[in-house]
mmJSON file of the N, C-alpha and C atoms, coordinates in Angstrom:
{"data_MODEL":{"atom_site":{
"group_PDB":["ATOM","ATOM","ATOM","ATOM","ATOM","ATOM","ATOM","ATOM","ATOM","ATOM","ATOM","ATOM","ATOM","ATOM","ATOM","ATOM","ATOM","ATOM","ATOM","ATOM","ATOM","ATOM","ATOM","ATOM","ATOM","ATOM","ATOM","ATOM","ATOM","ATOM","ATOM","ATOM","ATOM","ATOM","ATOM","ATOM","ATOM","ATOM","ATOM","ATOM","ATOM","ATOM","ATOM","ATOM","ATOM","ATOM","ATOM","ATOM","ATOM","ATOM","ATOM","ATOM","ATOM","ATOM","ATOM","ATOM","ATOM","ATOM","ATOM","ATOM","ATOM","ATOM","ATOM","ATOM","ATOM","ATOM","ATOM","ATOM","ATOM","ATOM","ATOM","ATOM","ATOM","ATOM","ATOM","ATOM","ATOM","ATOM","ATOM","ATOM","ATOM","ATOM","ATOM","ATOM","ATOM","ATOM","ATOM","ATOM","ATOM","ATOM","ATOM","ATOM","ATOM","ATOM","ATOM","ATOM","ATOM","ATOM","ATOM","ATOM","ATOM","ATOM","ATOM","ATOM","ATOM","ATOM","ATOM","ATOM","ATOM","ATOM","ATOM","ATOM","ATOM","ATOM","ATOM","ATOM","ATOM","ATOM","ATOM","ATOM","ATOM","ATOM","ATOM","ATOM","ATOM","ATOM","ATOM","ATOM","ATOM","ATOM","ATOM","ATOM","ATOM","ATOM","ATOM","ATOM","ATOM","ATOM","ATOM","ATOM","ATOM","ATOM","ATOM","ATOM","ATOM","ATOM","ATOM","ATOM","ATOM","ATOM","ATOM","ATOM","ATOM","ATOM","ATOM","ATOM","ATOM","ATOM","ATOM","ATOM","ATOM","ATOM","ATOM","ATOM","ATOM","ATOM","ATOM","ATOM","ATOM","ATOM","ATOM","ATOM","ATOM","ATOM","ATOM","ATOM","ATOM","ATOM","ATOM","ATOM","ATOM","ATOM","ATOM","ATOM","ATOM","ATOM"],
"id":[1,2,3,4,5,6,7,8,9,10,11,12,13,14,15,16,17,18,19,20,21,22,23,24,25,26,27,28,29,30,31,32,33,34,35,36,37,38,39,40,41,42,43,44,45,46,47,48,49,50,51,52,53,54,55,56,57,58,59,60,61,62,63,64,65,66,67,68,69,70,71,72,73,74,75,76,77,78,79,80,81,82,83,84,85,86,87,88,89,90,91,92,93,94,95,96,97,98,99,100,101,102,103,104,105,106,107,108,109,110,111,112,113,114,115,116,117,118,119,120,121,122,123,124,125,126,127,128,129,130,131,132,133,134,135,136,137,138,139,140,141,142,143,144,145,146,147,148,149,150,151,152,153,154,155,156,157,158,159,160,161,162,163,164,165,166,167,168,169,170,171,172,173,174,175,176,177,178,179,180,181,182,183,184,185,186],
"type_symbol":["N","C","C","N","C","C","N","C","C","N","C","C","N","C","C","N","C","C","N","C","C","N","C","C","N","C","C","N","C","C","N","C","C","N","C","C","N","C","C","N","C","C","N","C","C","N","C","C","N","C","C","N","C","C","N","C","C","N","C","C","N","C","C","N","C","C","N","C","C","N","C","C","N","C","C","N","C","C","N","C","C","N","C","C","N","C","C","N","C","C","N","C","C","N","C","C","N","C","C","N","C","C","N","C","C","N","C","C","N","C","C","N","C","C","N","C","C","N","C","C","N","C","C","N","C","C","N","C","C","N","C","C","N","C","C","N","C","C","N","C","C","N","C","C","N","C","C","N","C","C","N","C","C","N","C","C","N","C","C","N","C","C","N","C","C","N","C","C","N","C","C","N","C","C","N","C","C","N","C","C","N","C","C","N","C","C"],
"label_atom_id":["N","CA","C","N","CA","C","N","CA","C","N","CA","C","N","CA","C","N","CA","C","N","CA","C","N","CA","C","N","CA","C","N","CA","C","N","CA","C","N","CA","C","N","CA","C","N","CA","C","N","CA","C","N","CA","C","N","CA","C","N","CA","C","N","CA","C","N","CA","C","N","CA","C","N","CA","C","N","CA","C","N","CA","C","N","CA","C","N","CA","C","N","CA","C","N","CA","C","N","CA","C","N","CA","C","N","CA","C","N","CA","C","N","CA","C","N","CA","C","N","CA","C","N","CA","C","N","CA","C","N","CA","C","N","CA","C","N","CA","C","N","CA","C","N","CA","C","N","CA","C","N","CA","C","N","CA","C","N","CA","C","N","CA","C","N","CA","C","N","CA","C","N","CA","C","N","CA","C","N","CA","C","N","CA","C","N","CA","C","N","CA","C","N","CA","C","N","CA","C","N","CA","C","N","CA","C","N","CA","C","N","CA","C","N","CA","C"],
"label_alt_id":[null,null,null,null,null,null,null,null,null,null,null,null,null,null,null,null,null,null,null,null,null,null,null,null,null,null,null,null,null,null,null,null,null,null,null,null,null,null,null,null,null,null,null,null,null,null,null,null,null,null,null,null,null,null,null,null,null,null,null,null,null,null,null,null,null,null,null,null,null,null,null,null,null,null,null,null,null,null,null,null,null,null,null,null,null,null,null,null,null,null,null,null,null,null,null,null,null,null,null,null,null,null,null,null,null,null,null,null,null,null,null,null,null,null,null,null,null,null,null,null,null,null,null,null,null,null,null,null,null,null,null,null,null,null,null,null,null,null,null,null,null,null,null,null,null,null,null,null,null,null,null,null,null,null,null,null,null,null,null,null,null,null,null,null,null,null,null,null,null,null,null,null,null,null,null,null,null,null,null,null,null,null,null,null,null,null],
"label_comp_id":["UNK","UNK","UNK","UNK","UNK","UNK","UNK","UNK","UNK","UNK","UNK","UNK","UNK","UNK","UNK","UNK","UNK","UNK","UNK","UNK","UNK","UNK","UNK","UNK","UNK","UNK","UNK","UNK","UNK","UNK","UNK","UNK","UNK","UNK","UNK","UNK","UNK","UNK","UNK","UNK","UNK","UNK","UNK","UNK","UNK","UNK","UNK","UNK","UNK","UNK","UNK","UNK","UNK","UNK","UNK","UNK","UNK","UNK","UNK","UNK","UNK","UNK","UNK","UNK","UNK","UNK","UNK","UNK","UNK","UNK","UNK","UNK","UNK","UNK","UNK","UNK","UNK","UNK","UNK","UNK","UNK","UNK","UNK","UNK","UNK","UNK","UNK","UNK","UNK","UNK","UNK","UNK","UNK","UNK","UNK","UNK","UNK","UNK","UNK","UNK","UNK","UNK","UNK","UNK","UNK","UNK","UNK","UNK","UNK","UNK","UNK","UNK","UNK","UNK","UNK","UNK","UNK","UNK","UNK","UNK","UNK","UNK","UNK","UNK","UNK","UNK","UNK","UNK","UNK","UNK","UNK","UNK","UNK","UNK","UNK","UNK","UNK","UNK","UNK","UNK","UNK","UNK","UNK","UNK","UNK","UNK","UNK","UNK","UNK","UNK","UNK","UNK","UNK","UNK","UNK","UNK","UNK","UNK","UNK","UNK","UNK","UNK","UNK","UNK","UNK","UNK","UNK","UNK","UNK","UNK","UNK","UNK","UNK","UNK","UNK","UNK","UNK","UNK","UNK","UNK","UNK","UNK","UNK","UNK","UNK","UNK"],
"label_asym_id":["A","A","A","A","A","A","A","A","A","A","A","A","A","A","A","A","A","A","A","A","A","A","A","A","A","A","A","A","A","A","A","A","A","A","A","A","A","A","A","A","A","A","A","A","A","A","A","A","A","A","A","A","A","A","A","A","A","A","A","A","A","A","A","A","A","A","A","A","A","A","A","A","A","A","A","A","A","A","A","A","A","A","A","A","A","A","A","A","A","A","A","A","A","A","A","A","A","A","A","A","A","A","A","A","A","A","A","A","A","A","A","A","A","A","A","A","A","A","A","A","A","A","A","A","A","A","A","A","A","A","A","A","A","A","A","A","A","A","A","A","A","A","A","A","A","A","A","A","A","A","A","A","A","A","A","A","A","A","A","A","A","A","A","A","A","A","A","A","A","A","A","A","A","A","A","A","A","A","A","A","A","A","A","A","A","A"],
"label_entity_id":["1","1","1","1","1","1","1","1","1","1","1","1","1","1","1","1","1","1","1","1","1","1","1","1","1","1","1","1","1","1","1","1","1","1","1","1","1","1","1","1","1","1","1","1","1","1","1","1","1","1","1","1","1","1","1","1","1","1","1","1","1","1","1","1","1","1","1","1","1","1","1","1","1","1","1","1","1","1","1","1","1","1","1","1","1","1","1","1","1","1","1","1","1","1","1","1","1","1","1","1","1","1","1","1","1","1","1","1","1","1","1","1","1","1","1","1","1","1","1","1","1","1","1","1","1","1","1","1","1","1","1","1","1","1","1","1","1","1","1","1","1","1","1","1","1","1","1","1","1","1","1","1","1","1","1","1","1","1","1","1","1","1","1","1","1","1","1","1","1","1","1","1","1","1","1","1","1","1","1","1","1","1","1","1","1","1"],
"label_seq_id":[1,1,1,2,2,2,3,3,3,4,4,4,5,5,5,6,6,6,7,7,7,8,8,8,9,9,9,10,10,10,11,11,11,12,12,12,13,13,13,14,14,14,15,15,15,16,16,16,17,17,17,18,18,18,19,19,19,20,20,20,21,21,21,22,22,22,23,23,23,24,24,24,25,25,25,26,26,26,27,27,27,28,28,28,29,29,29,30,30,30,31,31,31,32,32,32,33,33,33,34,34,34,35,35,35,36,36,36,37,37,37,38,38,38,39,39,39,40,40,40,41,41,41,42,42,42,43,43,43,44,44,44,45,45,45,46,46,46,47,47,47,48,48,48,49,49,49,50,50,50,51,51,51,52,52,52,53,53,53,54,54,54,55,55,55,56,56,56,57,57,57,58,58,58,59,59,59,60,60,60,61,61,61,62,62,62],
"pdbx_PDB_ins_code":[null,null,null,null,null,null,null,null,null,null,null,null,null,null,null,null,null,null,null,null,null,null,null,null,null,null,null,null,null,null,null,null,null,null,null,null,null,null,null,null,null,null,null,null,null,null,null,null,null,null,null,null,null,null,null,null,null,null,null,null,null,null,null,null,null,null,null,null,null,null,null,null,null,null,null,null,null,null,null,null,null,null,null,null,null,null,null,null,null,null,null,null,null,null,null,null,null,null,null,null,null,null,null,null,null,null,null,null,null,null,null,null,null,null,null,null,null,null,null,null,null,null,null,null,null,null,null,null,null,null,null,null,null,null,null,null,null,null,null,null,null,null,null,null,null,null,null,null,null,null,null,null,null,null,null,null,null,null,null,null,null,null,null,null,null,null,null,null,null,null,null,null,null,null,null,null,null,null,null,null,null,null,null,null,null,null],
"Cartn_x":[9.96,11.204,10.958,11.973,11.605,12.391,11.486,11.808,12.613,14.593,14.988,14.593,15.061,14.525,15.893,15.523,16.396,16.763,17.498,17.716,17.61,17.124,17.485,18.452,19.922,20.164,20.735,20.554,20.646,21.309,22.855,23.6,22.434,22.712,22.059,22.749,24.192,25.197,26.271,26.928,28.431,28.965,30.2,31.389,32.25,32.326,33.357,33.9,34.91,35.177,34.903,34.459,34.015,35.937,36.227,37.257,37.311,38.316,38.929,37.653,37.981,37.136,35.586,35.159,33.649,33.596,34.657,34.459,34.406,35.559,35.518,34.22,33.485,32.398,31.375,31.289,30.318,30.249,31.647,32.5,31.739,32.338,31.955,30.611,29.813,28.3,27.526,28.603,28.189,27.79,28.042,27.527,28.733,28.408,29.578,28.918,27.866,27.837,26.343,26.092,24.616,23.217,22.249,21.071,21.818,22.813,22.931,21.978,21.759,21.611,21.644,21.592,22.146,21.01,20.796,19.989,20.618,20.583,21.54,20.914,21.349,20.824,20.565,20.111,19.319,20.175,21.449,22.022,22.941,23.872,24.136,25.663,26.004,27.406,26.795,25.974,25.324,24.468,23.728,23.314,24.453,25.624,26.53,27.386,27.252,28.267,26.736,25.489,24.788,24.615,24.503,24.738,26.208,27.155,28.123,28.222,27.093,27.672,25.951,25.539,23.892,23.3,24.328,24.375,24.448,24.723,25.281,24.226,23.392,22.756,21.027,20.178,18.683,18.589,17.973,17.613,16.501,15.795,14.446,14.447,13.184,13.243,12.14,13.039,12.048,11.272],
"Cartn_y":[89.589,90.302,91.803,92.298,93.809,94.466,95.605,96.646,97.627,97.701,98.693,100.323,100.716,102.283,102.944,103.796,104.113,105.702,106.392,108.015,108.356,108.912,109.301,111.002,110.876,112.245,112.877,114.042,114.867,115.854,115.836,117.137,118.477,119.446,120.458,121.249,121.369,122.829,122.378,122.958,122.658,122.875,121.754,121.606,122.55,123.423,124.225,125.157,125.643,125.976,125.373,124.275,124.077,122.724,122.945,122.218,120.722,120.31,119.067,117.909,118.157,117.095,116.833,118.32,118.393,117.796,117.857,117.66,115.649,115.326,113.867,113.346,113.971,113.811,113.393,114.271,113.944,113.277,113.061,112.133,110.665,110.615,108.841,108.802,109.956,109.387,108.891,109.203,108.724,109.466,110.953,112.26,112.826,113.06,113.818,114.896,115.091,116.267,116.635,118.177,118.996,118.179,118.137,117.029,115.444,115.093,113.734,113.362,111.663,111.253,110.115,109.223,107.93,107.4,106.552,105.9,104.974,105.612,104.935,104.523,103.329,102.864,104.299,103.997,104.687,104.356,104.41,104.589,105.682,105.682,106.361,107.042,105.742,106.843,107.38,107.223,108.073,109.028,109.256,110.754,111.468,111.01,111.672,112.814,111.935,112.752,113.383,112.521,113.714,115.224,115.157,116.195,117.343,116.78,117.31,118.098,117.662,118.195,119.065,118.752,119.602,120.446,121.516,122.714,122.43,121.446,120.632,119.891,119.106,118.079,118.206,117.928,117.672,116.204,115.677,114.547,114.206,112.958,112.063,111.076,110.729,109.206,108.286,107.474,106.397,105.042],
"Cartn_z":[-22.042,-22.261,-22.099,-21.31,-20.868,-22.001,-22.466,-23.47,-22.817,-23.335,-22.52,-23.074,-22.332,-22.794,-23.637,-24.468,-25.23,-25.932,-26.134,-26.503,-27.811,-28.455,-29.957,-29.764,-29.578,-29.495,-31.016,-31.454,-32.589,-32.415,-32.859,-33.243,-33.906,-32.741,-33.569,-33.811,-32.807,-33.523,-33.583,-34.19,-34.781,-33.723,-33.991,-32.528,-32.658,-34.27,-34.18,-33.419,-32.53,-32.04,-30.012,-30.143,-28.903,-28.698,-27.285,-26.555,-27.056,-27.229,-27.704,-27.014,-25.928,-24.933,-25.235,-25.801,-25.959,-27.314,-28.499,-29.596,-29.724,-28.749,-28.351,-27.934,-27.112,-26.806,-27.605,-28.24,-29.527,-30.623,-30.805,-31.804,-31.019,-29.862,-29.116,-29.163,-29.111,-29.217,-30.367,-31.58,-32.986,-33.967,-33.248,-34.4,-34.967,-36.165,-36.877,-37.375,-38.645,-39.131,-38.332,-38.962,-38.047,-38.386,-37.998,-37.775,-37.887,-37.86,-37.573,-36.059,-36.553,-34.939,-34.77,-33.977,-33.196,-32.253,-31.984,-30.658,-30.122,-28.949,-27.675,-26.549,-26.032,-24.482,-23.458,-22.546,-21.909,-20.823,-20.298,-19.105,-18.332,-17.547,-16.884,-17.164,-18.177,-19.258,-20.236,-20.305,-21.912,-21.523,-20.708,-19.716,-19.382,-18.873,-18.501,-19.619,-20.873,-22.02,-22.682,-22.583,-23.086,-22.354,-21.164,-20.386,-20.446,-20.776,-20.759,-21.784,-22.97,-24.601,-24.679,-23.526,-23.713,-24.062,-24.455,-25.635,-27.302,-27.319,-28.896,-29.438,-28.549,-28.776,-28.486,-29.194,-28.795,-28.321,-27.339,-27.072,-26.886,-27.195,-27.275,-27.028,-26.005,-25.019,-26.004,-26.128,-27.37,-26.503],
"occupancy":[1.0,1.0,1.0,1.0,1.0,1.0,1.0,1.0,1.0,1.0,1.0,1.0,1.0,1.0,1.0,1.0,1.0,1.0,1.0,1.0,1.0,1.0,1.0,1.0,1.0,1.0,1.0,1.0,1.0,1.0,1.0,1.0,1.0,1.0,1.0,1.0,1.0,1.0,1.0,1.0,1.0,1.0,1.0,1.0,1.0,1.0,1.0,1.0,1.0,1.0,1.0,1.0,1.0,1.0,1.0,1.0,1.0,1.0,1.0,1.0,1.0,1.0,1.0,1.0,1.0,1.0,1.0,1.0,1.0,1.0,1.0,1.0,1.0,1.0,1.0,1.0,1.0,1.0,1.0,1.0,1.0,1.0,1.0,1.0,1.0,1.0,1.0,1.0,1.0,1.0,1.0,1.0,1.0,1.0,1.0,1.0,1.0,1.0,1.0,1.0,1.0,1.0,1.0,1.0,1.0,1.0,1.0,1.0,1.0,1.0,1.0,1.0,1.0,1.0,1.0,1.0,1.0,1.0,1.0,1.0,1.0,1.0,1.0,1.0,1.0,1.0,1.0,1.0,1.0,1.0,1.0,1.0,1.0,1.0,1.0,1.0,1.0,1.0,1.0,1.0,1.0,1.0,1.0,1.0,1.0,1.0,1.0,1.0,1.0,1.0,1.0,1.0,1.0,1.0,1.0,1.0,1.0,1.0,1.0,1.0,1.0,1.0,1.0,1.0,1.0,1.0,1.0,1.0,1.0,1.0,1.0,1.0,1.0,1.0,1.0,1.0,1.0,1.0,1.0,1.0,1.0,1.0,1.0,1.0,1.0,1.0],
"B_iso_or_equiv":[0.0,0.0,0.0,0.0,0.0,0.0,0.0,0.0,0.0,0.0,0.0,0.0,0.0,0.0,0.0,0.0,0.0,0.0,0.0,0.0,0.0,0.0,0.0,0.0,0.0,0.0,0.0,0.0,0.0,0.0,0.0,0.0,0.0,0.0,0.0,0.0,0.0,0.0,0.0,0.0,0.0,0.0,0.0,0.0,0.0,0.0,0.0,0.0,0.0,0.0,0.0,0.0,0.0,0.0,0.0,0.0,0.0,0.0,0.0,0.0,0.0,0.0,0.0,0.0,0.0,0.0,0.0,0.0,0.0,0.0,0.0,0.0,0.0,0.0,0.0,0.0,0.0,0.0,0.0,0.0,0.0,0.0,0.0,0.0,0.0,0.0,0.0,0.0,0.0,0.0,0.0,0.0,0.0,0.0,0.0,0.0,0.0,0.0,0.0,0.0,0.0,0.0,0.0,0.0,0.0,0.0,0.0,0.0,0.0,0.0,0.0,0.0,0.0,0.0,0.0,0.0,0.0,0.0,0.0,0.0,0.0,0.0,0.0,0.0,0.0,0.0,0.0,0.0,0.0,0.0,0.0,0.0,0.0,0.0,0.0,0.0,0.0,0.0,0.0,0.0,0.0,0.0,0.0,0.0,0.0,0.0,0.0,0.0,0.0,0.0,0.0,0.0,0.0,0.0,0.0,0.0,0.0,0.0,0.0,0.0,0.0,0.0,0.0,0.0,0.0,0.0,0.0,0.0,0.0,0.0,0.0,0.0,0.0,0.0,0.0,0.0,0.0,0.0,0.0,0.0,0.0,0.0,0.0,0.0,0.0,0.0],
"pdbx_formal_charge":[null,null,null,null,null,null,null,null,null,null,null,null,null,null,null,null,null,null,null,null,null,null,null,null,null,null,null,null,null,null,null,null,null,null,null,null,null,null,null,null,null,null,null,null,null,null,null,null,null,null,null,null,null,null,null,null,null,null,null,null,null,null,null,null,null,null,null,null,null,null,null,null,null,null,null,null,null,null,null,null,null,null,null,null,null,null,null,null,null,null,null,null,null,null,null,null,null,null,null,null,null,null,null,null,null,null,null,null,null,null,null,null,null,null,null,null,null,null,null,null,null,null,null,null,null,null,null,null,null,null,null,null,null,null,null,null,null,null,null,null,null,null,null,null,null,null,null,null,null,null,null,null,null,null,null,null,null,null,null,null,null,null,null,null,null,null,null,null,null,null,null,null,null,null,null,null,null,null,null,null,null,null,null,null,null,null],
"auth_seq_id":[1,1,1,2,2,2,3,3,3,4,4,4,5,5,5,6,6,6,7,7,7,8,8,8,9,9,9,10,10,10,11,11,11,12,12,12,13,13,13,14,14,14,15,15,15,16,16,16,17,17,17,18,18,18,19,19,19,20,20,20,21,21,21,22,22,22,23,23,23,24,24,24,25,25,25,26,26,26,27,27,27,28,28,28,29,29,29,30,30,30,31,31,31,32,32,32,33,33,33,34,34,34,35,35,35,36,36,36,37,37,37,38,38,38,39,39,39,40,40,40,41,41,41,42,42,42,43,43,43,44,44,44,45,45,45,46,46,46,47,47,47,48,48,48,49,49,49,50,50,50,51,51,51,52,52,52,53,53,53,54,54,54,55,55,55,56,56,56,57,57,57,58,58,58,59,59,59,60,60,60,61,61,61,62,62,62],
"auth_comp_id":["UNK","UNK","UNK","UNK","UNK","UNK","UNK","UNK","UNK","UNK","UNK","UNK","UNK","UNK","UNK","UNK","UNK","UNK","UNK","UNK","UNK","UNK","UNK","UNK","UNK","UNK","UNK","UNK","UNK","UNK","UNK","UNK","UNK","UNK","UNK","UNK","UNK","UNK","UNK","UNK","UNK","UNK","UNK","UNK","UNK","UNK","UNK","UNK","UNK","UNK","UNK","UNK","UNK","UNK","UNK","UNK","UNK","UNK","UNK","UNK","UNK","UNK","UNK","UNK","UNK","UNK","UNK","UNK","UNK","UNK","UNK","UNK","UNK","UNK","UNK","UNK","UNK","UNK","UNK","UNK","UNK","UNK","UNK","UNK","UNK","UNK","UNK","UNK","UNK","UNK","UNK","UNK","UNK","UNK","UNK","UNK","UNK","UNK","UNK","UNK","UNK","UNK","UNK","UNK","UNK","UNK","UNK","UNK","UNK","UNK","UNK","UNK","UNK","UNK","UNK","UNK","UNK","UNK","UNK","UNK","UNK","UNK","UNK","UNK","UNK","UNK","UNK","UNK","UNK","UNK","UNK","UNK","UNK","UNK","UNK","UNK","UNK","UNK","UNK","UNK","UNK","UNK","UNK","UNK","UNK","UNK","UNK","UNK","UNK","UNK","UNK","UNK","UNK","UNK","UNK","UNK","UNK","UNK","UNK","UNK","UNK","UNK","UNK","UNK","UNK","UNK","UNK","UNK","UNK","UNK","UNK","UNK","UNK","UNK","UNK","UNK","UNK","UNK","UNK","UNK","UNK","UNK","UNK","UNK","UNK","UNK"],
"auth_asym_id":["A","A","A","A","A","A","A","A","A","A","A","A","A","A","A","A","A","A","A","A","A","A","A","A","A","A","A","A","A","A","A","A","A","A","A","A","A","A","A","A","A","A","A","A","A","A","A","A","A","A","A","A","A","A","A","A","A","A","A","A","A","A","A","A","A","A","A","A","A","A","A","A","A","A","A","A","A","A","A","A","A","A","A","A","A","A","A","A","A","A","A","A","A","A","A","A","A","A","A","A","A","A","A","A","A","A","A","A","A","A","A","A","A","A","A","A","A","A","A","A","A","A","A","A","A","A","A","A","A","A","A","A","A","A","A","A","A","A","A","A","A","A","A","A","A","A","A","A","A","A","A","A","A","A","A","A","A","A","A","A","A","A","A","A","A","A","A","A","A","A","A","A","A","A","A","A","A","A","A","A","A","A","A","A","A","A"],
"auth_atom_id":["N","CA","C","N","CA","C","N","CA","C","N","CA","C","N","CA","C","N","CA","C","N","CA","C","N","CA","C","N","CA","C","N","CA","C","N","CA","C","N","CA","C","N","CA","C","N","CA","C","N","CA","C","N","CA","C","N","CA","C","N","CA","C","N","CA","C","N","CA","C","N","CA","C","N","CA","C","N","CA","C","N","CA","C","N","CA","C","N","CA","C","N","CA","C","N","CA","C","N","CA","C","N","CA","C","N","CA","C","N","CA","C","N","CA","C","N","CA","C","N","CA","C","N","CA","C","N","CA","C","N","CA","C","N","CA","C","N","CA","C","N","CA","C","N","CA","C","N","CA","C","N","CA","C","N","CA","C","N","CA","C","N","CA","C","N","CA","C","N","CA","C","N","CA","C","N","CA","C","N","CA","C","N","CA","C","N","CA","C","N","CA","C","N","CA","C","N","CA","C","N","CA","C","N","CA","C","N","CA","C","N","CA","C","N","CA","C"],
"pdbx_PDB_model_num":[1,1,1,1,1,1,1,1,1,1,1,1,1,1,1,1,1,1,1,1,1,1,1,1,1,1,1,1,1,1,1,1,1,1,1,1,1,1,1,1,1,1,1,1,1,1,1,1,1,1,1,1,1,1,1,1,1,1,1,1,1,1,1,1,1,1,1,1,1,1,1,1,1,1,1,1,1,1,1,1,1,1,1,1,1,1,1,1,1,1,1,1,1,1,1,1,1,1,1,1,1,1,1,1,1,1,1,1,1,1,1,1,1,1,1,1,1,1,1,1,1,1,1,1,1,1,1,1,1,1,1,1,1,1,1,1,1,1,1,1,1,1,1,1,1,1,1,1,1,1,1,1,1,1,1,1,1,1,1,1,1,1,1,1,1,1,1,1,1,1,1,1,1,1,1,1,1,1,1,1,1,1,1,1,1,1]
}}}
């Protein structure tokens, strides 16, 4: 059984003041408050919004 690969990403700054869309963003990835974090599949919608919010977020390949 193949081990998929996987993200640990971590709110590091507050959404305050950042655009509706960016705040959605981060909301769908599973972070709400500052050092929260989540581990997420390792694909190509979840690079996409991590990238988008890439000022907001630290990420780590597990």
């Amino acid at each position: 059984m193949a081990k998929t690969k996987q993200l640990k990403v971590t709110l590091i700054r507050s959404t305050i003041g950042q655009k509706p869309d960016k705040v959605a963003t981060v909301r769908s990835l599973g972070l709400k408050k500052i050092s929260s974090s989540n581990v997420l599949p390792d694909d190509a919608c979840i690079r996409g919004m991590v990238a988008s919010v890439s000022h907001l977020v630290k990420v780590e390949e597990i």
